[in-house]
N, C-alpha and C positions, 0 to 999 in steps of 0.2 A: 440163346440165353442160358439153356442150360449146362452147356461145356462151361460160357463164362462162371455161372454158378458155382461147377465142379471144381475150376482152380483158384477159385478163391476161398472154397473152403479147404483145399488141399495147402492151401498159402497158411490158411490161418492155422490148419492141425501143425505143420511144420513149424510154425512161429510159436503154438502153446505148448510144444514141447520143449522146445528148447530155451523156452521163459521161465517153464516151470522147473527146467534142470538147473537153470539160472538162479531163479528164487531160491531155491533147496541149498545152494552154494551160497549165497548172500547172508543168508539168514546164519546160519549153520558153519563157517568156511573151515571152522576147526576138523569139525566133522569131514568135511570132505577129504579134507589134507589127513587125515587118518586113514580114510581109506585111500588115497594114495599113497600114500605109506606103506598100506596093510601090500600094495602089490609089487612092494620093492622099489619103488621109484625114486629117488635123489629130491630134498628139496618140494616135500611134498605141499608145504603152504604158498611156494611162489606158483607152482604147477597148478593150482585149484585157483590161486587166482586169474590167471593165466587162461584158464578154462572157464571162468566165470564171464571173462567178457569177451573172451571168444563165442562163445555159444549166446550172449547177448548181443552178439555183432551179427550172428547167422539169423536171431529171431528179428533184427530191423530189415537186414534182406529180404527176408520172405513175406514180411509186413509190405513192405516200401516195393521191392521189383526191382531194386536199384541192384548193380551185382547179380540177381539172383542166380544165372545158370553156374558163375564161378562159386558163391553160397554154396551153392547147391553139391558140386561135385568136392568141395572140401568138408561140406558137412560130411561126404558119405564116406571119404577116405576116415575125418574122427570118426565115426559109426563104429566102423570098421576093426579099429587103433583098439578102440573101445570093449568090442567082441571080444579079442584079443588079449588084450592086456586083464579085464577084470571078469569074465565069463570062460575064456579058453579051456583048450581039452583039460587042463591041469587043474580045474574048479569042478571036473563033472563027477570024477566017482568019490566026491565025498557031499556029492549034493545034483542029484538027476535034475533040478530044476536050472542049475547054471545051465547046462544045454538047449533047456527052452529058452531061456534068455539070450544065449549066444545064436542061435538061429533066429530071434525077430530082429537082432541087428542086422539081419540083412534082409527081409522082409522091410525092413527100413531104408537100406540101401538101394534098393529097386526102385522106391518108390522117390529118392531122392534120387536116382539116376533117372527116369523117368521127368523130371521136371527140369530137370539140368538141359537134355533133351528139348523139349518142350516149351522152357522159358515160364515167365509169368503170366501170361495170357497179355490183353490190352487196359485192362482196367485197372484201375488202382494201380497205376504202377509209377515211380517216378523217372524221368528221362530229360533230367537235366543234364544236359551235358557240361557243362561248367562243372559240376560235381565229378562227373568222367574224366575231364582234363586235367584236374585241380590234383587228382592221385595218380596219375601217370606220372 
C-alpha cells in the first residue's frame, strides 16, 4: 500500500508541475514568448506555444499512466534542454541563483529517470490498448 501511495503521489507532483508551467504559459503566452526571446530563440510565440501543450501532454501521461515511461524519459531530456538553454553556465555570474536553478533540473531529472524506470505503478493507470494501436 504504501509504494502504491508513493507513485501516485510522485504521478501527481510530476503532473502539477507541469500543469502549472502549463497554466503560467496559457494565462501569460506573451510573457512566455518574451522570455524565449530573451534566450535568442527564433519564432519565440510559436515555441511557447509549442511548449504549452507539450508540457500539458506530459501532465495527462503522468495523470493517466498511458505513455508514462516514454513521458517520462522526454520530460527529462526538456528538463534538461531547459537547464540549458535558460539557466546555463552563461546566466550564473551575473546571477549565483541561475546555478541553483540549473542544478534542480536535474534533481528533477533523476527523479523523472527514476519513474521512466519504474513505470506507473498498477493503479490508476490507463491500458487501453486501442489507444496504443490507434498511435502506432
Amino acid at each position: 500500500m504504501g509504494r502504491t501511495i508513493a507513485i501516485l503521489v510522485a504521478r501527481l507532483i510530476f503532473a502539477g508541475v507541469f500543469l502549472m508551467a502549463t497554466s503560467f504559459k496559457f494565462i501569460d503566452m506573451q510573457s512566455t514568448a518574451s522570455y524565449i526571446a530573451s534566450a535568442g530563440f527564433p519564432a519565440p510565440l510559436f515555441l511557447a506555444w509549442v511548449a504549452a501543450f507539450f508540457e500539458l501532454a506530459l501532465a495527462l501521461a503522468f495523470l493517466t499512466g498511458a505513455f508514462f515511461s516514454q513521458a517520462a524519459l522526454l520530460a527529462g531530456v526538456y528538463v534538461i534542454f531547459l537547464a540549458f538553454a535558460f539557466h546555463g553556465p552563461s546566466h550564473w555570474s551575473g546571477n549565483q541563483a541561475e546555478f541553483g536553478f540549473f542544478i534542480d533540473h536535474f534533481t528533477f531529472l533523476a527523479g523523472l529517470l527514476f519513474a521512466a524506470v519504474h513505470g506507473p505503478g498498477e493503479t490508476l493507470v490507463v491500458r487501453d490498448n486501442r489507444l496504443r494501436t490507434a498511435l502506432r
